[in-house]
C-alpha positions as a printed Julia matrix, in Angstrom:
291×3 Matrix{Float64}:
   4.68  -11.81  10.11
   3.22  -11.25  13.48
  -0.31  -10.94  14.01
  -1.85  -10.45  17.39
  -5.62  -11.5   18.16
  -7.58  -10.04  21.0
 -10.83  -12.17  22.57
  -9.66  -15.23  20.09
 -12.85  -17.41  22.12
 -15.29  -14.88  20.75
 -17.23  -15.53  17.7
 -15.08  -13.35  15.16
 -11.74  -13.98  16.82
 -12.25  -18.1   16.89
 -12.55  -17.72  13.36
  -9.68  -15.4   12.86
  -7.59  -17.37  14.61
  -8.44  -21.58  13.16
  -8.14  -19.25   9.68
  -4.64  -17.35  10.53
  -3.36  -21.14  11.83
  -5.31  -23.17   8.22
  -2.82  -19.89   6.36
   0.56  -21.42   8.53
   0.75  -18.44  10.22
   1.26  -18.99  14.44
  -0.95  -15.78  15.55
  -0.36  -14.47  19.05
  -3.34  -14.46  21.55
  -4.16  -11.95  23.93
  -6.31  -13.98  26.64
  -7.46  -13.78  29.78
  -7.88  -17.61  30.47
  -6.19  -19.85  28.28
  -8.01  -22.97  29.05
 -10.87  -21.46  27.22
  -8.54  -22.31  24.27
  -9.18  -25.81  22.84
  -5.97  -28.09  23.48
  -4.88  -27.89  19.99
  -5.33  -24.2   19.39
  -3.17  -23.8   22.48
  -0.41  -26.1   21.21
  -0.34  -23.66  17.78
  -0.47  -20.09  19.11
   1.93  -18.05  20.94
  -0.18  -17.17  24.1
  -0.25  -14.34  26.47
  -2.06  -14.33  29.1
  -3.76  -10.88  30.68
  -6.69   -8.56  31.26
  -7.25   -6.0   28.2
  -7.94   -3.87  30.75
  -4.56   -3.72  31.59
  -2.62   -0.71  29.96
   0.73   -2.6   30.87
   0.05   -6.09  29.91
  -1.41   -4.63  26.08
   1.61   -2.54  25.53
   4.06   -5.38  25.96
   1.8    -7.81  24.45
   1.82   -6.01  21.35
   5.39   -5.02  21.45
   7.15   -5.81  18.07
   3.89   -7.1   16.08
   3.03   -5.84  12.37
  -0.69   -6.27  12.83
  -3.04   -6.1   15.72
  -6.71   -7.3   15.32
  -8.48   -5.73  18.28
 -11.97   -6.52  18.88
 -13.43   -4.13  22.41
 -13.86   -6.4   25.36
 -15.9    -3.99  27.35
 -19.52   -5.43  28.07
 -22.65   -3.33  27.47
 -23.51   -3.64  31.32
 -20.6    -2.14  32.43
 -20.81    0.81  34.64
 -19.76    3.37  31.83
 -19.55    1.49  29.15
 -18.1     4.4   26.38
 -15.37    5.58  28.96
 -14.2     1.63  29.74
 -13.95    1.57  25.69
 -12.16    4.27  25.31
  -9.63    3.85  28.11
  -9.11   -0.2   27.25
  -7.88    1.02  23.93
  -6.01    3.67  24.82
  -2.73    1.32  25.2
  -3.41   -0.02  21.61
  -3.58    3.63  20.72
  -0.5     4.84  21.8
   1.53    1.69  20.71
   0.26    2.69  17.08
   1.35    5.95  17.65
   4.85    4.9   18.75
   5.62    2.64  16.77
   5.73   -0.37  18.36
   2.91   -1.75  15.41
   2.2    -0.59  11.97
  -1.2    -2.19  11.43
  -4.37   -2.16  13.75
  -7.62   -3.72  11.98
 -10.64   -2.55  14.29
 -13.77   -4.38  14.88
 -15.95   -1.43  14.37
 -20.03   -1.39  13.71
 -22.2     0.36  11.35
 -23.41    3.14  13.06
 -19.61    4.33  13.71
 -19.84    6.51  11.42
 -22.35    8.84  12.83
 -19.52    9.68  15.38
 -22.02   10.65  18.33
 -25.92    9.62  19.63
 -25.41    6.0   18.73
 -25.24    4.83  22.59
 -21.93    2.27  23.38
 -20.98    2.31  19.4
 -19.92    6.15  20.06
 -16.75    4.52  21.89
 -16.03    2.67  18.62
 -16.24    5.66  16.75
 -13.97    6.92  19.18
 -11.85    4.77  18.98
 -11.46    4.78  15.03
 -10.89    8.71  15.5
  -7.55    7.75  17.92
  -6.52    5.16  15.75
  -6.63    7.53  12.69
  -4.46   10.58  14.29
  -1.33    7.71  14.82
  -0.13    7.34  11.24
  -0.61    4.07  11.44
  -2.34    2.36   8.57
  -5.65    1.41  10.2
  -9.04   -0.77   8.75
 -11.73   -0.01  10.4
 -14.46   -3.16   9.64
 -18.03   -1.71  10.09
 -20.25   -4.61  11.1
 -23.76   -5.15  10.92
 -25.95   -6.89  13.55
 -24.61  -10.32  14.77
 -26.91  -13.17  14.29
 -25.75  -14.35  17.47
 -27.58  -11.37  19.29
 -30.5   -13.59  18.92
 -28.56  -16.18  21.57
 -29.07  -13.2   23.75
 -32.76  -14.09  24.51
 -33.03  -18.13  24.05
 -35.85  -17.92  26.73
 -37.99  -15.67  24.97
 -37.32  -17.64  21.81
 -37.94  -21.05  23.37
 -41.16  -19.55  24.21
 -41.59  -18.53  20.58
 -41.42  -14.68  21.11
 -38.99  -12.55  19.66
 -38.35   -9.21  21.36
 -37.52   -6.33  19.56
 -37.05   -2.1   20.35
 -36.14   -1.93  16.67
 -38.34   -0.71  13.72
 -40.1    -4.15  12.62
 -40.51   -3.14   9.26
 -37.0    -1.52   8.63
 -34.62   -3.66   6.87
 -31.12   -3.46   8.27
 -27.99   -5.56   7.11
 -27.56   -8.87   9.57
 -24.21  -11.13   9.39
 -22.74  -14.05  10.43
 -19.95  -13.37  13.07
 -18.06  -16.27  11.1
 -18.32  -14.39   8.05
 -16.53  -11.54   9.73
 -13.85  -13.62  10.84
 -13.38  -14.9    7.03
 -13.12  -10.67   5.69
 -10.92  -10.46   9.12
  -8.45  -13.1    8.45
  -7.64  -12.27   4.52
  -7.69   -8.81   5.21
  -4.65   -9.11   7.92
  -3.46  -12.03   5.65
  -3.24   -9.69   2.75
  -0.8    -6.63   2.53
  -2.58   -4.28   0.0
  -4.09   -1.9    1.96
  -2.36    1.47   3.55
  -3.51    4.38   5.35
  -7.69    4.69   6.63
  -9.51    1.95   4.99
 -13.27    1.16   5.76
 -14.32   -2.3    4.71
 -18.44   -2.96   5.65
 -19.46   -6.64   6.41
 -23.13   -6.5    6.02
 -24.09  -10.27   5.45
 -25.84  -11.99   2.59
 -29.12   -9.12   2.48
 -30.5    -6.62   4.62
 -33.55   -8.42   6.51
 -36.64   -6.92   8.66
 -37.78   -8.31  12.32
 -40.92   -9.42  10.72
 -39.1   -11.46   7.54
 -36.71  -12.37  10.75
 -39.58  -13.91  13.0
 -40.82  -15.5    9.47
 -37.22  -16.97   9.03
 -36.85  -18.9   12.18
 -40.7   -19.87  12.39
 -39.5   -22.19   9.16
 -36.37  -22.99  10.45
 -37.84  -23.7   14.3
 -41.08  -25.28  13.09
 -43.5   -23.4   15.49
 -44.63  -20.02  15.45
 -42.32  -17.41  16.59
 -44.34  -13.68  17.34
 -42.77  -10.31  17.25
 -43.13   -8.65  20.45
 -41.56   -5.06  19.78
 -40.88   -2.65  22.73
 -40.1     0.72  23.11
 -36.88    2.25  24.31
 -38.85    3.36  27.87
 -39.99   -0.24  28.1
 -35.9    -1.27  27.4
 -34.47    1.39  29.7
 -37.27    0.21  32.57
 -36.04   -3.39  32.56
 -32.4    -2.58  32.41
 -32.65   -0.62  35.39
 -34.51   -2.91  37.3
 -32.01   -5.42  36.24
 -29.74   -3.17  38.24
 -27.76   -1.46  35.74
 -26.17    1.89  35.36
 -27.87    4.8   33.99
 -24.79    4.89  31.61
 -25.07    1.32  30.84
 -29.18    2.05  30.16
 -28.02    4.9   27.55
 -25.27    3.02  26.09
 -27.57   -0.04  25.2
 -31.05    2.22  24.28
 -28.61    4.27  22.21
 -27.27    1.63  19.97
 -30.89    0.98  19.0
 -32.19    4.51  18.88
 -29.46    6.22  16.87
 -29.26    3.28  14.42
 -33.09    3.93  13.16
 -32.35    6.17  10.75
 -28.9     4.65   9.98
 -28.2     4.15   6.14
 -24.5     2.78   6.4
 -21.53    4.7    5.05
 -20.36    2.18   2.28
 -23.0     0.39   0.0
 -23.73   -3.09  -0.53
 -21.61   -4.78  -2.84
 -19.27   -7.74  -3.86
 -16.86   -6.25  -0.99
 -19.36   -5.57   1.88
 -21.8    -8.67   1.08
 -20.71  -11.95   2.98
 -22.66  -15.4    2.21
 -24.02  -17.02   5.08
 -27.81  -16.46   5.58
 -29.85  -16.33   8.45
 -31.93  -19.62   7.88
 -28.7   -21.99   7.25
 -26.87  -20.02  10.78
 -30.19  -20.86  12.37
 -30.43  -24.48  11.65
 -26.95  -25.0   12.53
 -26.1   -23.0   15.77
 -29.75  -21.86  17.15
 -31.91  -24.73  16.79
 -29.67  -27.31  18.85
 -29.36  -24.67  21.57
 -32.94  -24.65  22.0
 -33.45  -28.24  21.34
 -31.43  -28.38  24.61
């Protein structure tokens, strides 16, 4: 069994890949810079190192694997964010559609689903759409929003304020990256599943900014305020951060067109993964800003 990992420093793919090694499987790992690999990990995973970006370097990275886990390395900020998507996976793409692999599990996001007006997650759904027309069996994992975003703005926390352009009183489902990596890892450890298959990770409960800035006022022990904004006030300090009108749209959008979003597949025993936001919080955000 040969599984490739792509980004296996990230949040999911870390996981994926101490979980594929804990199952005695040696995954192989796509990487731009190896070093970023603890010594150990390095010692028990077939490594190749290269640029996702590179057509060439994916195709023969992949060449002869039964699964591929590929999570999109293209950064919100980047100049056009949905085309970069679309062309870094293009190489996956037409592996699946030769051949070369018979398995691709996607790191998707809610929102996907909608297809278009969901800012940079319309390259996921495109992406899904490619995968689909191959004939390869495909699993498309629809995330909901990463605690980690809130690592995004330890400043702003620090200074107990927590900046929102979402709906404050909209519940929406939040999840522990590490979570994913657990429904990630027995999903391309397990050999059941066939054709399209959607599998939702949307964390222990679906969770408002306000019960949010509640959350990590207990866990932080000082007051942290919800400061929403609206999507002018976002697109006005991303472009005078110097980004791309692109990049503006592609980060607004994920926030605009997921307002209204009621996700595709319910909450259940499948979709619902344990960690909650207080326990991540005490363990991975409060050091960071103890620091």
């Amino acid at each position: 069994m040969t599984i490739v990992v792509t980004t296996p420093t990230g949040h999911v793919g870390s996981r994926v890949v101490r979980l594929l090694l804990q199952a005695g499987v040696r995954p192989r790992v796509l990487v731009r810079d190896p070093a970023r690999l603890d010594e150990e990990t390095r010692a028990r995973v077939d490594v190749h190192r290269g640029d996702l970006t590179d057509a060439g370097f994916v195709r023969a990275a992949v060449q002869g694997a039964r699964t591929v886990f590929w999570v999109d390395p293209t950064p919100h900020t980047a100049p056009d964010p949905i085309a970069t998507s679309l062309a870094t996976a293009a190489p996956l793409v037409e592996a699946a559609r030769a051949g070369d692999i018979a398995r691709v599990a996607l790191l998707s996001s809610i929102g996907a689903e909608k297809r278009h007006g969901v800012g940079h997650i319309d390259a996921l759904a495109g992406i899904e759409e490619r995968l689909d027309a191959t004939g390869a069996d495909v699993l498309h994992l629809r995330c909901a929003y990463f605690f980690t975003n809130l690592l995004l703005d330890l400043e702003g926390l620090a200074r107990g304020v927590l900046t929102t352009a979402f709906d404050p009183g909209r519940p929406m489902p939040w999840v522990d990256p590490r979570d994913i990596g657990d429904v990630v890892a027995a999903r391309l450890l397990g050999d059941a599943w066939r054709g399209r298959v959607v599998q939702a990770v949307h964390g222990p409960e679906d969770l408002t900014f306000e019960q949010v800035a509640r959350i990590l006022t207990g866990v932080l022990g000082r007051k942290v305020r919800l400061e929403p904004v609206d999507d002018d006030a976002v697109r006005e300090a991303l472009h005078a951060a110097g980004l791309s009108p692109a990049a503006v749209e592609g980060i607004v959008g994920m926030t605009a067109g997921s307002r209204d979003l009621v996700p595709e597949q319910p909450r259940d025993l499948t979709t619902t993964t344990p960690t909650r936001l207080d326990g991540w919080a005490r363990t991975e955000l409060l050091p960071l800003l103890r620091r």
